[in-house]
N, C-alpha and C positions, 0 to 999 in steps of 0.2 A: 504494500500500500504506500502510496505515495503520498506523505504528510506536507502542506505548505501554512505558512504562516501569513493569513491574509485577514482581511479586514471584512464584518459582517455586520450590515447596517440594523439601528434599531430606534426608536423615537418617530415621533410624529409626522404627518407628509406636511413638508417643505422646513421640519426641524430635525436634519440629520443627526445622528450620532452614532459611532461605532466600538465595535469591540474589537478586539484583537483576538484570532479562536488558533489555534490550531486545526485543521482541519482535513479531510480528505481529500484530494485534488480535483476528481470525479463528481464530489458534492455540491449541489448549488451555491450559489454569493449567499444567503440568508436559509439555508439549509443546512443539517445536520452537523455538527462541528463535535471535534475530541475533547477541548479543554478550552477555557476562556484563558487568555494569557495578558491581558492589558484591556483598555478602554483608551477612546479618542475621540475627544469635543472639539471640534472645530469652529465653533455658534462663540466661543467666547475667546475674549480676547485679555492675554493671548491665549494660543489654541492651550487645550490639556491635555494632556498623555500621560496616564499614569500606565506604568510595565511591572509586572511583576518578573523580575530580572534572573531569578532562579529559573524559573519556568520557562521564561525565555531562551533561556542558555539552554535547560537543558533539552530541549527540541533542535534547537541547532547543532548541538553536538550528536544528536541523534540521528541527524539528517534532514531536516526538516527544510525548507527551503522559502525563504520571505517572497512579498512580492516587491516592487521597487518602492512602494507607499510606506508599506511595514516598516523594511531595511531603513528610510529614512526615521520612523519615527524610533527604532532601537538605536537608532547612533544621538537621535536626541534624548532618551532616557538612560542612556550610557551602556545598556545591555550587548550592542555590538563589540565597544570595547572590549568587556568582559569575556563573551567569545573569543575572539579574536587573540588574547590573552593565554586563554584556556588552550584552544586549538594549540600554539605555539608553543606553550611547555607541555603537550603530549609526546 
């Protein structure tokens, strides 16, 4: 199965908000997801992003694969680094 780390919307129509799921690749944008992994407010300013940065990692280290949305909001909650880190002293 092929795990990706994307972004599934939730909130009112025309008041976005998302989460952060881990999820199957196969599975729809707003369909069935493995794990919640963060939240992303973009309605306020400035935008929010809160990651839970364990859970983050440990999906990337698993294989998991962001989409380019994601990837940006993990280098802004610092969770890339921490990969990135990780990876390197394997």
């Amino acid at each position: 199965m092929a795990v990706k780390l994307r972004l599934t919307r939730v909130g009112k129509t025309k008041q976005p908000q998302y989460r952060i799921v881990a999820a199957d690749s196969r599975s729809p944008r707003d369909g069935r997801f493995i794990q919640i992994v963060g939240t992303y407010n973009p309605r306020t300013e400035p935008s929010t992003v809160t990651v839970d940065n364990a859970k983050a990692v440990k999906w990337l280290m698993d294989g998991a694969q962001p989409t380019e949305r994601v990837k940006k909001l993990l280098e802004v909650s610092g969770a890339w680094e921490e990969f990135t880190a990780a990876r390197a002293a394997k």
